[in-house]
N, C-alpha and C positions, 0 to 999 in steps of 0.2 A: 523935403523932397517935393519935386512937382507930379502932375501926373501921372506923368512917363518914368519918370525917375522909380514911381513907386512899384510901376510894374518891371521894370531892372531890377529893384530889390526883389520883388518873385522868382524872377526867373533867376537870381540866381541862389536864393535861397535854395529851387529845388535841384540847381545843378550840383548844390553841395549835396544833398541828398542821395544823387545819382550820377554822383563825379566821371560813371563811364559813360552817362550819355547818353545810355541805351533808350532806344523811343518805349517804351513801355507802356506808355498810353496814348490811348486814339491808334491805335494798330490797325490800317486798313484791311479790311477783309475782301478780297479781292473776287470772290466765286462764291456763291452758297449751294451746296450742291443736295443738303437735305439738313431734316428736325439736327442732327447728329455731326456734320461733315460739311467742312467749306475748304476755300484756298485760301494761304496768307503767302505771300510773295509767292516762290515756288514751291512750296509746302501744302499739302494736304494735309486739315490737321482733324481733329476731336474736335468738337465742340462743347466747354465745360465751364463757359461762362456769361449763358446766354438769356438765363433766367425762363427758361422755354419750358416750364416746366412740365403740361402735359405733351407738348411736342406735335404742338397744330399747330404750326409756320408752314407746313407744305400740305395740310387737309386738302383734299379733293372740294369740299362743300366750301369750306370757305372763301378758298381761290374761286370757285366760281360761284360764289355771294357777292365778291366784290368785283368779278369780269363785269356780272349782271348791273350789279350797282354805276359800275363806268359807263356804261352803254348807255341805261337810263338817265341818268341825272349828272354828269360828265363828273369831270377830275377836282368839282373842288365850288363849296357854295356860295365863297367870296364874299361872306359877312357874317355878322357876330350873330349869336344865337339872337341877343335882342331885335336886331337889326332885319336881314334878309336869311339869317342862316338854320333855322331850323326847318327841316326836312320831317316827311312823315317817317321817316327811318329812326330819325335823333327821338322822338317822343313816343316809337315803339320799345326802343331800345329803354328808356328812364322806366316805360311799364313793365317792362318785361325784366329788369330788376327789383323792382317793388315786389312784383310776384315772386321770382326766384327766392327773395327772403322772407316774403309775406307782412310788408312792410307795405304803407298807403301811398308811399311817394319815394320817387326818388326824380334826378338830375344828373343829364350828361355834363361833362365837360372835356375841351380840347388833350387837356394830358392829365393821367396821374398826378403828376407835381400840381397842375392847377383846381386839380381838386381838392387836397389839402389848404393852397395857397387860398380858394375860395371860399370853401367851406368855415375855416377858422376866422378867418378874417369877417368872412358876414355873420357869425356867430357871436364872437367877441371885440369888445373895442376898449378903451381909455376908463377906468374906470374897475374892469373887471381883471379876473386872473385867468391864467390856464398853468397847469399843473402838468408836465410832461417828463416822458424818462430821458434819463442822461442822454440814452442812445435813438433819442429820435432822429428819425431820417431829415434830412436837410428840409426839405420841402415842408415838415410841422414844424421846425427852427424859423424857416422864413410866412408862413401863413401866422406866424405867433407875432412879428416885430411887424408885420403890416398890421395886423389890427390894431397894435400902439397898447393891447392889454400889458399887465406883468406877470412877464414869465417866470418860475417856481421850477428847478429841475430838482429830481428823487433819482437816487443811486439806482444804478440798472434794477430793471426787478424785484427792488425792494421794497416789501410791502411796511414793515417798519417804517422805513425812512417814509414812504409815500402819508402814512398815518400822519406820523412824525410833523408833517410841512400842513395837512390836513387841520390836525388838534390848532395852530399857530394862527390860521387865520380865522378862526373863529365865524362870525357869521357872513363874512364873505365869501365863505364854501355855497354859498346862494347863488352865487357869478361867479363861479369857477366850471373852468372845461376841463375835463382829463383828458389827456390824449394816450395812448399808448398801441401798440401796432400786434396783428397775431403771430406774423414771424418776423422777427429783426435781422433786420437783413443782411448786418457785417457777421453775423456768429450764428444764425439759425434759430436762436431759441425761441421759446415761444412765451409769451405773456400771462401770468398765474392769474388767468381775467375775473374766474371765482371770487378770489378773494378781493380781489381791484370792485368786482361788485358793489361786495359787501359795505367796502369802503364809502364806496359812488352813493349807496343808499343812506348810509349810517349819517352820510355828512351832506345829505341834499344837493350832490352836485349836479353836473350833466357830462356824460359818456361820450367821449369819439372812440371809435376805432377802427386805425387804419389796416384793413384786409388784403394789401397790396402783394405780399409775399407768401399770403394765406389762402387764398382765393383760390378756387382748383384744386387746393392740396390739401387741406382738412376736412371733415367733416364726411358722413355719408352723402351730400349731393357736392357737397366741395364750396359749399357757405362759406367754410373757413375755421377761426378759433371759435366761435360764435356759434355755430352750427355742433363744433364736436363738445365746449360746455353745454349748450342747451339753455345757452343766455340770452335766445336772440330779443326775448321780451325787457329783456335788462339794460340794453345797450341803446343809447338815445340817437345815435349818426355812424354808419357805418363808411367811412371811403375806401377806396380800393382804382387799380389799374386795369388798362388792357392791354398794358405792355407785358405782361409776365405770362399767366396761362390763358389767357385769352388771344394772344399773338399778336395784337394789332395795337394802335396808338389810342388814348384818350383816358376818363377817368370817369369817376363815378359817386355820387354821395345818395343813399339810401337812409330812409326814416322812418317811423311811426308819426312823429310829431307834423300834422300836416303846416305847420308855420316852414317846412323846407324851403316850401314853395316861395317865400319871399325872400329868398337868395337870388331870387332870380331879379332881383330888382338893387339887391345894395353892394352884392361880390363882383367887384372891379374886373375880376380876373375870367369872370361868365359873360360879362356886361361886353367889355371890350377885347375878346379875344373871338377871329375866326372861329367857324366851328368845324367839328370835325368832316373829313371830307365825306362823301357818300361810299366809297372803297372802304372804307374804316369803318365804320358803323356797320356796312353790310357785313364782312366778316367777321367783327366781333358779334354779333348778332347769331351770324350761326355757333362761331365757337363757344357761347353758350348755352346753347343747348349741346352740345358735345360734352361740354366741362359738366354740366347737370348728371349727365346720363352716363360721366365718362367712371365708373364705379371703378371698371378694367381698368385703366389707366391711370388712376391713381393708387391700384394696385403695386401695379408693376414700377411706379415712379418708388413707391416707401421701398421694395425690394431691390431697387437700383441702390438708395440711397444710403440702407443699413448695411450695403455690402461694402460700399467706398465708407462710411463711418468705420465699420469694425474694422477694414484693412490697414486705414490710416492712422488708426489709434493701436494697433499690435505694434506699428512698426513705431511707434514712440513718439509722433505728432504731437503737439498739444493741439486739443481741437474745441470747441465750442461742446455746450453741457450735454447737448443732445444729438442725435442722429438725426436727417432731414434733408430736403435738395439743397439747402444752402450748410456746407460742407466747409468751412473753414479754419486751415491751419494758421494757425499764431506761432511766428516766428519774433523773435530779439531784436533785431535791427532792420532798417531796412535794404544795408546791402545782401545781407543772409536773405531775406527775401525774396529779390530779386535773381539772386543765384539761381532760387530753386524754380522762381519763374522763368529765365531764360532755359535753364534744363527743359523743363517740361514743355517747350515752345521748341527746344532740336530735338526734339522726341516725339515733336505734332503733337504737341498739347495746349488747347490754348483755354489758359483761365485769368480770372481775374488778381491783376496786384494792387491791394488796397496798403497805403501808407500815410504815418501819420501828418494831418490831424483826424482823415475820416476813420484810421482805424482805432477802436477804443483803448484806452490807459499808455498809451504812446508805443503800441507793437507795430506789427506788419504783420499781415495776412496774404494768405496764399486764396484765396476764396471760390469753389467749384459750385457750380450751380448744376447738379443730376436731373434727367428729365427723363419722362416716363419709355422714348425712343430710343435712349441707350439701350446699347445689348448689353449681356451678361460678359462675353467675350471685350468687348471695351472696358467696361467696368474694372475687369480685373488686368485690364492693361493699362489702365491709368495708376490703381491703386500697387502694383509692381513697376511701374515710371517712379511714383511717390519713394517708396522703399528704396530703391536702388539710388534715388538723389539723398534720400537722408542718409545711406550708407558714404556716401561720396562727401557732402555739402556740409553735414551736420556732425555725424562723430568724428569728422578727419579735419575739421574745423578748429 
């Protein structure tokens, strides 16, 4: 096949998948009307698949961090961080991370994805290993094949199997990175990082972990998994997003080990990528100090979130191991899937449809992202949306 040719085998690979057609992905959202509530065509719907987890997209502070931000230093710094693009904003923002985890350095970057993409890549190369879980998110799958290291995957969560690949290499657990994440993000769970530790020590390796889905939502300041073990002196790299409870675009790696600093000089992905604009940085700037302080708030998000767990799992869901904002039913195929996704879409429900290869062991996922601005009153009108499609979709199947 030629170029083209191979992207007609895509496309129709995924039409067999979704022989009706239905656009299911890339759904324009035509209105955002709040944390909670937007328009999709003519539809007013929920919003339960926005990863918004504490529910600062519409903050008072941060909207006007980043009006101020536009005024001051306009729409955009039009070069790379090495180049013309760092601002006094971008190197408040890397200290005011260090601080937040009590860590000697950290590093902004353009996006989440390229903070993984940067961070592993300038960490490892040709020679060494990285060790990651099956269910790494795309972004530590492609930070792992730019560096050109060898990649090493362990069965989700498996501290066995992770030993297991550990004992094999013997003394090139010396050049070995682990990566593993605090909330994964297709199923919710959370990473056993205790005993990943113990491992990390026992075999001299070095630590990453990505805080992306964890960030805001664990921990008494909302550090993350990291913050709620009490491992932060254990962990060698933390990266993490400002797409999720931060609200806004870019990414982040945080260390102890002051050699961070010379990422700034071999990560392709720091090197040659715009930096983030001044609107960005200003709001995520405020929104953490929000997310720090937000105690409330990630109150109210775990109570949002055990109530769509318990509801969805009475009514005979299979779900992910845990309770948490990322809420995910595992469905058999992917037309069942998509059934119960269009349901919940003429119900004004709009969440995510994840299908294979992104979703694990060849299922489909239904996937709800809960955020601390849901009401009570929604919660339990989504989790009776749910019930009344598995009465419909699922036992008359």
């Amino acid at each position: 096949m030629n170029l083209l040719e191979k992207l007609d085998a895509a496309a129709a690979a995924r039409k067999a998948m979704l022989p009706e057609g239905i656009g299911a992905f890339g759904v324009p959202i035509e209105e955002v009307y709040s944390a909670t509530e937007a328009r999709i065509g003519d539809r007013r719907v929920l919003l339960l698949g926005t990863n918004n987890y504490l529910g600062l997209s519409f903050s008072p502070k941060c909207i006007q961090a980043a009006h101020d931000a536009l005024d001051a230093e306009g729409t955009g710094t039009t070069g790379s961080r090495m180049a013309n693009g760092s601002y006094y904003g971008h190197r408040a923002l890397e200290q005011e991370f260090a601080d937040f985890y009590g860590y000697c350095a950290g590093i902004v970057f353009t996006t989440g994805y390229q903070a993984n993409l940067g961070t592993i890549s300038g960490l490892v190369g040709r020679g060494d290993t990285v060790l990651i879980d099956s269910d790494s998110h795309a972004s530590i799958y492609d930070g792992c094949i730019l560096s050109g290291a060898e990649i090493i995957r362990f069965k989700h969560n498996d501290i066995a199997d992770m030993g297991k690949r550990l004992r094999r290499l013997g003394e090139r657990t010396e050049n070995t990175l682990i990566i593993v994440e605090g909330i994964y993000s297709m199923l919710g769970d959370q990473a056993p990082l205790t005993e990943i530790v113990n491992l990390k020590n026992r075999y001299n390796c070095t630590l990453l972990l990505d805080e992306a889905h964890s960030l805001g939502v664990l921990g008494e300041t909302g550090q993350g998994l990291v913050e709620k073990t009490g491992l932060q002196k254990e962990v060698d790299f933390i990266t993490g997003t400002f797409s999720k409870s931060l609200c806004s675009i870019g990414g982040f790696c945080v260390s102890n080990h002051p050699q961070l600093d010379q990422l700034r000089y071999i990560s392709h992905p720091y090197i040659f990528t715009a930096s983030p604009s001044p609107a960005t940085i200003a709001s995520a700037r405020a929104a953490l100090v929000l997310l720090r302080e937000g105690k409330d708030l990630r109150k109210q998000l775990w109570l949002n979130s055990t109530q769509l767990y318990a509801h969805l799992k009475k009514t005979g869901y299979k779900l992910g191991p845990e309770p948490g904002p990322v809420i995910a039913a595992v469905l058999d195929s992917p037309k069942q899937a998509l059934r119960i996704w269009q349901g919940l879409l003429e119900n004004n429900i709009y969440v995510n449809l994840i299908l294979p290869p992104a979703a694990p062991e060849g299922k489909s996922l239904i996937r709800c992202s809960v955020n601390a601005a849901h009401t009570t009153e929604q919660i339990t009108y989504v989790g009776d949306t749910f019930a009344k499609l598995y009465q419909q979709q699922i036992l008359n199947s």
